[in-house]
ZAZA-576651 format. One line per field, with one value per atom (N, C-alpha, C): x negated, y, z; residue number from 1; residue in three letters. Coordinates in pm, whole numbers, plus 32768, in hexadecimal, padded with zeros to 4 digits. Layout:
BEGIN
x <- [X / ...]
y <- [Y / ...]
z <- [Z / ...]
k <- [NUM / ...]
r <- [ALA / ...]
***
This chain:
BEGIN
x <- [D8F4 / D92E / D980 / DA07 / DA27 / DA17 / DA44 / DA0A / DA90 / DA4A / DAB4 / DAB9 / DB1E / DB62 / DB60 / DB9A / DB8E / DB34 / DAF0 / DA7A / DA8C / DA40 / DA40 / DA08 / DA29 / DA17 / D964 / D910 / D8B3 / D877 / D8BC / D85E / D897 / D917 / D93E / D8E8 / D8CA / D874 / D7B8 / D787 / D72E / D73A / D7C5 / D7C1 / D7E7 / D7DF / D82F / D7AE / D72C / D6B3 / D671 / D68E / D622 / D665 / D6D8 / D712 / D6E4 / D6F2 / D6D3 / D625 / D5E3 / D56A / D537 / D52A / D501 / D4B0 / D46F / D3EE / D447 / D3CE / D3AE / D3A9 / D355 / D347 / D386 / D366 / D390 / D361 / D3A3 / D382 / D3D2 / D3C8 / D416 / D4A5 / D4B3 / D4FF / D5A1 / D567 / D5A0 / D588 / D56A / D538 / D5B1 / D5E2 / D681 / D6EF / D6DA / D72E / D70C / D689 / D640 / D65E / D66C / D672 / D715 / D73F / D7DF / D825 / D792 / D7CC / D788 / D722 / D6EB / D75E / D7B2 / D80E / D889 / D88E / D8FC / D8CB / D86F / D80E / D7ED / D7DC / D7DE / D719 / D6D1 / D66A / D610 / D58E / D54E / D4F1 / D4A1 / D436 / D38B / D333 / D29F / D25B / D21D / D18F / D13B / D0D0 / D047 / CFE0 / CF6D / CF10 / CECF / CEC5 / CE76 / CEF1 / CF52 / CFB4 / D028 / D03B / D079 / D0E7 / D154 / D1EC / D256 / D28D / D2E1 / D2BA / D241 / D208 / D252 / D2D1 / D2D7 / D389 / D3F3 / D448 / D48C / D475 / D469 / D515 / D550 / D5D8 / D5E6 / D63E / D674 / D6A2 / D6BA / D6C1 / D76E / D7AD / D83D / D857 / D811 / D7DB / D7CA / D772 / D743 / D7AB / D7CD / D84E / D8E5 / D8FD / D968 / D950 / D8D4 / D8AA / D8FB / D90B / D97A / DA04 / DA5E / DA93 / DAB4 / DA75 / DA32 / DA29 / D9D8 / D9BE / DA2C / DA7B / DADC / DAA0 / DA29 / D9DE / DA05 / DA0E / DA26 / D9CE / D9D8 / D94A / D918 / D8B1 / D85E / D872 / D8BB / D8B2 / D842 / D834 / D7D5 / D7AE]
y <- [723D / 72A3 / 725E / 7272 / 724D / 727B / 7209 / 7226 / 727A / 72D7 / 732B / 72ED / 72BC / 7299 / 72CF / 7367 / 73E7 / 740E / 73C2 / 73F3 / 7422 / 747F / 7475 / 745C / 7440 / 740D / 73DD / 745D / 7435 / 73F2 / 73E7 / 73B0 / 732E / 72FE / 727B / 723A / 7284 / 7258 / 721F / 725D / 723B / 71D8 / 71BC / 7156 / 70EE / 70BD / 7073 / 7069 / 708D / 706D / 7057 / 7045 / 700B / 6F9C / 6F9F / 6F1B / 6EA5 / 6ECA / 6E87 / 6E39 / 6EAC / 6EA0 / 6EE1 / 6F4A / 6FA5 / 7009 / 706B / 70C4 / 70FA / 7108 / 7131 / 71F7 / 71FF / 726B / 7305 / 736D / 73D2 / 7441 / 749B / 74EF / 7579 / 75B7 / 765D / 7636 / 75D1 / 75AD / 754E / 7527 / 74C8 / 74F1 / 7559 / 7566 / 75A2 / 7604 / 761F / 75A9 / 756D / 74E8 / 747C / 745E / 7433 / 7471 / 7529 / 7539 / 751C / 7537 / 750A / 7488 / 7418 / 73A6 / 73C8 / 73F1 / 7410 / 743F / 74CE / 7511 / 7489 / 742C / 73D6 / 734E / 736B / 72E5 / 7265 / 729F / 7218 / 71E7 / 7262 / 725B / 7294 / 72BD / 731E / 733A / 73B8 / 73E2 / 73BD / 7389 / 7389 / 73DC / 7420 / 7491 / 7449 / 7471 / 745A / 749C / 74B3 / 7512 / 7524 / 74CB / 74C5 / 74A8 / 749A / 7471 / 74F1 / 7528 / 75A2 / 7576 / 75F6 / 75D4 / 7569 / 7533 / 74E1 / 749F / 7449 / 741F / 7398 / 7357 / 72D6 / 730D / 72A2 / 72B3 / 7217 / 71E8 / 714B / 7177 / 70D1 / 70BE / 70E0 / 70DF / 7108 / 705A / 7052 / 6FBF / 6FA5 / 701E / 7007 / 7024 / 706E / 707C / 700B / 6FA4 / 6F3A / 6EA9 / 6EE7 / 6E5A / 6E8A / 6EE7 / 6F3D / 6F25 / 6F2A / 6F3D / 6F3D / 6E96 / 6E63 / 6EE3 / 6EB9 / 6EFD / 6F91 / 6FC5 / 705A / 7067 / 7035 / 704A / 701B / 6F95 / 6F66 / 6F0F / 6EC5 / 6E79 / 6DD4 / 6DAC / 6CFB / 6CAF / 6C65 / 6C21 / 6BE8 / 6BC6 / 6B51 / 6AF0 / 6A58 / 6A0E / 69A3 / 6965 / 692B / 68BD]
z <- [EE04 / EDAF / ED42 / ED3C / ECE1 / EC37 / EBB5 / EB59 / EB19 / EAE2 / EA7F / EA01 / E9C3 / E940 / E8B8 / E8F9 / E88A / E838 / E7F8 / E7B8 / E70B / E6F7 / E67E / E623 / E5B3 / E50D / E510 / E51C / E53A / E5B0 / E64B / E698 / E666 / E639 / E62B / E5BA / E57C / E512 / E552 / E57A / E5DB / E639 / E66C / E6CD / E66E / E613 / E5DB / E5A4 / E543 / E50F / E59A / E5FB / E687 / E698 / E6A5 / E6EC / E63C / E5BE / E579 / E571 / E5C3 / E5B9 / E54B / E538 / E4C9 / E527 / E4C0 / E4D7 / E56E / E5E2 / E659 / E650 / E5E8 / E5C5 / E5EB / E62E / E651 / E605 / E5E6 / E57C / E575 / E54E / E53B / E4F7 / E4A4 / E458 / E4BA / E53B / E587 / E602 / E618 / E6B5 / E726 / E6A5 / E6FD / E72F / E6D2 / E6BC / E73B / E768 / E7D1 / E87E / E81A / E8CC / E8DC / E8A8 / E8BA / E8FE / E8B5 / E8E5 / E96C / E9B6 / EA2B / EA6E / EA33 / EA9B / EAAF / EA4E / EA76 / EABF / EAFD / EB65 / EB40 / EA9E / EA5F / EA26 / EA2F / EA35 / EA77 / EA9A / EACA / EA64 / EA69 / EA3E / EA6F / EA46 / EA59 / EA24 / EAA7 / EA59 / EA68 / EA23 / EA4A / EA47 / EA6C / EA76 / E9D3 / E990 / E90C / E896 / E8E3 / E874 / E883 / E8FD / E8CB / E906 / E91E / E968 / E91D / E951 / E8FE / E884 / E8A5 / E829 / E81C / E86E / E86E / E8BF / E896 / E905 / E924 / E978 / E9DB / EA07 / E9E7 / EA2F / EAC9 / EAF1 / EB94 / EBA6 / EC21 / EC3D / EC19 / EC21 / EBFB / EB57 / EB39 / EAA3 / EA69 / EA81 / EA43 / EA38 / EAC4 / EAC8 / EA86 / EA72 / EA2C / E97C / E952 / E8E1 / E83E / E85C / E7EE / E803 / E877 / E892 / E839 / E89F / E886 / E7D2 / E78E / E6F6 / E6A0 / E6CE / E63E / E62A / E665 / E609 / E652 / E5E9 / E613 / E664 / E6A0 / E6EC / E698 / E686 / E64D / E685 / E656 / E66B / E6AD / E730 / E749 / E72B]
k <- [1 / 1 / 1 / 2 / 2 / 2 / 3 / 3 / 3 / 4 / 4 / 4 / 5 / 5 / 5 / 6 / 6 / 6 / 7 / 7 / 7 / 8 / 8 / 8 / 9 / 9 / 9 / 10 / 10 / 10 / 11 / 11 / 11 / 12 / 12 / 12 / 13 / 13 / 13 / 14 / 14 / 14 / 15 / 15 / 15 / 16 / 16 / 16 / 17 / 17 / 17 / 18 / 18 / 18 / 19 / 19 / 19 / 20 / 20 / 20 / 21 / 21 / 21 / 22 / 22 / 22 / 23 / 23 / 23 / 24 / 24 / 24 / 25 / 25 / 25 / 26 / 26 / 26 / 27 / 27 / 27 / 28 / 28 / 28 / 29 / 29 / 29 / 30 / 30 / 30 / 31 / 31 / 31 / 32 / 32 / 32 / 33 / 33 / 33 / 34 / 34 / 34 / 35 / 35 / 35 / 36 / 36 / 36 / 37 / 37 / 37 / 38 / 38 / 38 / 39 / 39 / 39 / 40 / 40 / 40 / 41 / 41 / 41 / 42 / 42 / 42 / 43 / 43 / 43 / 44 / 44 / 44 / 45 / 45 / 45 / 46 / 46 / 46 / 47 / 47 / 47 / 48 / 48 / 48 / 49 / 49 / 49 / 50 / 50 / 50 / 51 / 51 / 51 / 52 / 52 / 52 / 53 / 53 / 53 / 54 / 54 / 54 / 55 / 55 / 55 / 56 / 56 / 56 / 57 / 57 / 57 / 58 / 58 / 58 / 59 / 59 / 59 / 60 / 60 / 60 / 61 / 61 / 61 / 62 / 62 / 62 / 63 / 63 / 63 / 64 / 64 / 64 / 65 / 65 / 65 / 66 / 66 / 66 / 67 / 67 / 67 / 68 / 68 / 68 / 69 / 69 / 69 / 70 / 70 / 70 / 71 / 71 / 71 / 72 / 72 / 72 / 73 / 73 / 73 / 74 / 74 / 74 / 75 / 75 / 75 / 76 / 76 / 76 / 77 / 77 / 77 / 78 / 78 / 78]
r <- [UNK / UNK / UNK / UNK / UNK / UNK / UNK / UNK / UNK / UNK / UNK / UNK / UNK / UNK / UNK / UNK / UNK / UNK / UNK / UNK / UNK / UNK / UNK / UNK / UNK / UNK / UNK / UNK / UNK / UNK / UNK / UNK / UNK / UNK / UNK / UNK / UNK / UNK / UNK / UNK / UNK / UNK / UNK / UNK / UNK / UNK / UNK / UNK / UNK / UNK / UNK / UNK / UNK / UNK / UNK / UNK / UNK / UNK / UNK / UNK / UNK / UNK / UNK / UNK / UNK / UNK / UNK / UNK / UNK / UNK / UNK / UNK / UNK / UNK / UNK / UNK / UNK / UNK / UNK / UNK / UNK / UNK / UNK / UNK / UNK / UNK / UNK / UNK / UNK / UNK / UNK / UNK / UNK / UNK / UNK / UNK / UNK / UNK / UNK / UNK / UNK / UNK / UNK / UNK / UNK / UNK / UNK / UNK / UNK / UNK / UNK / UNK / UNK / UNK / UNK / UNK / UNK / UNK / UNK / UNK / UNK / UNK / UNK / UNK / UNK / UNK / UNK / UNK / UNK / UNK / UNK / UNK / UNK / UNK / UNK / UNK / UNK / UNK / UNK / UNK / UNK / UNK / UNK / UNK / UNK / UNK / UNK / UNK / UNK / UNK / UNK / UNK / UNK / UNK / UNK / UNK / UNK / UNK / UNK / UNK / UNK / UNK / UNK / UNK / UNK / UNK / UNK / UNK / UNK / UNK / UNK / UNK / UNK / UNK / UNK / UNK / UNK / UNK / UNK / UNK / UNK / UNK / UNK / UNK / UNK / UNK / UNK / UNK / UNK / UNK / UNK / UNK / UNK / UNK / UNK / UNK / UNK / UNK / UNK / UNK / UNK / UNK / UNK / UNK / UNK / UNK / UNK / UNK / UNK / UNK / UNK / UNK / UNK / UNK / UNK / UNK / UNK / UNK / UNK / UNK / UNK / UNK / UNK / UNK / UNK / UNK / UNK / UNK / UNK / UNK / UNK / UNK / UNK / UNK]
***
């Protein structure tokens, strides 16, 4: 699936505190923002039985390698 680009203000903002390594965290506050990056195949959603729908949302394998990309964000130097 390819990755959609178009994102907005807020999902870019979210992808950009993950790819930095910042809070994982899913919330009412970010959750629209999450599924968005989902509709653009850049992440998926995890339920869990004790943790509830979308308690977590994990890169896509083209997601993860897109990342920098995708956010604006510089690589980290190795």
């Amino acid at each position: 699936m390819p990755v959609e680009t178009q994102l907005s203000e807020a999902a870019l903002a979210v992808l950009r505190l993950r790819v930095e390594g910042g809070s994982r965290e899913v919330n009412d506050s970010n959750r629209e923002a999450y599924r968005e990056l989902e509709r653009a195949g850049i992440m998926y959603a995890v339920s869990g039985f004790s943790s509830g729908r979308e308690y977590l949302y994990r890169w896509t394998d083209e997601g993860y390698a897109r990342r920098f990309e995708l956010s604006g964000c510089a690589r980290a130097e190795q």
